[in-house]
N, C-alpha and C positions, 0 to 999 in steps of 0.2 A: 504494500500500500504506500503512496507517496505520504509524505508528510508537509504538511502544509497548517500555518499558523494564518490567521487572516486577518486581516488589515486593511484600512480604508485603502481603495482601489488606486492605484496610480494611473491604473487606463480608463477607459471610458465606462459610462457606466453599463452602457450596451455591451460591451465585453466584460464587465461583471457579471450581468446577468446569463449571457451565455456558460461565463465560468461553473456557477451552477445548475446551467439546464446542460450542460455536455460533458465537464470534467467530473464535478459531482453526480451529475445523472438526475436529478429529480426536478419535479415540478415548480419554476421559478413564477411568482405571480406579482405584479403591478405592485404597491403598496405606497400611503405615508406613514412613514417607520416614526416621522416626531408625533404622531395622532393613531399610532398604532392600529391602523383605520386598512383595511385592504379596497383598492381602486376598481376591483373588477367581483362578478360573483366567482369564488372562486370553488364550491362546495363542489359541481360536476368534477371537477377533476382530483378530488380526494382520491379515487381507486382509479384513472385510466389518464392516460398519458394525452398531455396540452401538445396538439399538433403544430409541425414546425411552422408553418406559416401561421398562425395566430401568433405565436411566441414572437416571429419576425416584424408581423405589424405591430405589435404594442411598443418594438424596438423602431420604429420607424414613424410610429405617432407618438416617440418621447415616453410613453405611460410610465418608464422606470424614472425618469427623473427624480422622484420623492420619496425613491427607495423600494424595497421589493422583499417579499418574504418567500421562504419556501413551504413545501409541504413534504412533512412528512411522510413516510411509509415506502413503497417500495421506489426502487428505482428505476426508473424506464430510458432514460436517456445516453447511457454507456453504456455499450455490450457487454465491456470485460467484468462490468458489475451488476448486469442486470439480472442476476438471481438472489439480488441482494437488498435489503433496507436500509433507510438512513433514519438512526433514532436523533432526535432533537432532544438537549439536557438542558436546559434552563437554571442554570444557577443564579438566584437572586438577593444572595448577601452572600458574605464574604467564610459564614459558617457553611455554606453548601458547598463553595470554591475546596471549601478545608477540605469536607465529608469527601468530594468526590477524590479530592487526591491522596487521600489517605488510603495509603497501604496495608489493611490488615491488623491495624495496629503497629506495624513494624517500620515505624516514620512512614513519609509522604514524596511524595515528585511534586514540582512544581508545574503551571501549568505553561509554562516553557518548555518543562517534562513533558510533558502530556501533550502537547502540538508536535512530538516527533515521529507521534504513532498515530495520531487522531487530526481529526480538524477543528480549531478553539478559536472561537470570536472574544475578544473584549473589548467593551464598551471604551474607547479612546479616554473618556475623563472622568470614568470610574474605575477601577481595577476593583471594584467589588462583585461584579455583575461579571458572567460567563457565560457564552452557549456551548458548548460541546456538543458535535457529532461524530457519531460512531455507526458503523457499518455493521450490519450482524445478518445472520442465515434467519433470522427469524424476529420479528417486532420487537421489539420494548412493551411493556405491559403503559398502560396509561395512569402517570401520576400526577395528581394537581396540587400544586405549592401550595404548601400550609397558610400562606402568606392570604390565599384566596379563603380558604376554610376559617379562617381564625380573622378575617377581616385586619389585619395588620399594615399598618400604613406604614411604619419606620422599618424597611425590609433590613437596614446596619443595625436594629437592636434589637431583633426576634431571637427570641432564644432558642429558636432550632434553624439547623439549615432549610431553608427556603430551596427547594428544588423542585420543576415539575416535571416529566417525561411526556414526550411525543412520538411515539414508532408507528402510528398508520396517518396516514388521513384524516382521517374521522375523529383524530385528537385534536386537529385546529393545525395553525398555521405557525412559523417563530419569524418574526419578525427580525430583518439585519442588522445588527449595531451596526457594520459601516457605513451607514447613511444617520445615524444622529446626531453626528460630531457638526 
């Protein structure tokens, strides 16, 4: 698997979005990532793959401009990955960051660790906030941050890691930190 850490884009954003409809493989959709708001109906395509020519108009009527989110679940867009899922990990304080890199107990990797096997988004002017994706033969179970259960507004002083999981479709969408900065 490559490794890849991700960072606000240096190329265009059209070639962002490709980045994750071809390299990643999955379902890349329109979105504004500061109003965490998706620009298009995005639910038909939870289980069946956004064909190339819509993907190319929305690149060509700008619709990424505002940022763009994926979708969970399997991958359709790579061959060499196409028997494969992309789980979305949402770490939303800096106790989830811990939880996920912690080893067993037996100390932790950092998630500079963890970007040389995986693919890790961080939020540019928080380093509390994480998305982690991960590749696996079969879904992620779907988990919703306590943050949401527990109505928590100060996600830096909840007393548990704030983490939710996305492995199909039908968990929702994750929104890109590189368009919030």
């Amino acid at each position: 698997m490559t490794t890849t850490r991700i960072r606000r884009p240096t190329s265009t954003i059209n070639q962002f979005a490709d980045f994750w409809r071809h390299d990643v493989g999955v379902n890349v959709i329109p979105a504004n990532t500061r109003e965490k708001r998706p620009i298009i109906e995005w639910k038909e395509w939870q289980d069946k793959p956004i064909p190339e020519e819509l993907h190319n108009r929305w690149k060509s009527e700008n619709r990424f401009n505002d940022g763009m989110a994926v979708i969970a679940g399997k991958v359709w867009h790579n061959k060499q990955k196409e028997c494969l899922y992309l789980n979305c990990i949402d770490a939303d304080n800096a106790k989830a960051i811990e939880e996920i890199c912690s080893q067993n107990g037996k100390g932790s990797i950092t998630l500079q660790g963890l970007a040389r096997w995986t693919l890790v988004e961080q939020h540019l002017d928080d380093p509390t906030k994480a998305h982690i994706y991960i590749y696996s033969n079969k879904p992620f179970a779907k988990k919703t941050s306590d943050n949401i259960i527990n109505n928590n507004i100060d996600n830096n002083n909840a007393e548990s890691p704030l983490i939710e999981v996305k492995g199909l479709g039908e968990h929702g969408i994750m929104f890109l930190f590189s368009f919030y900065a």
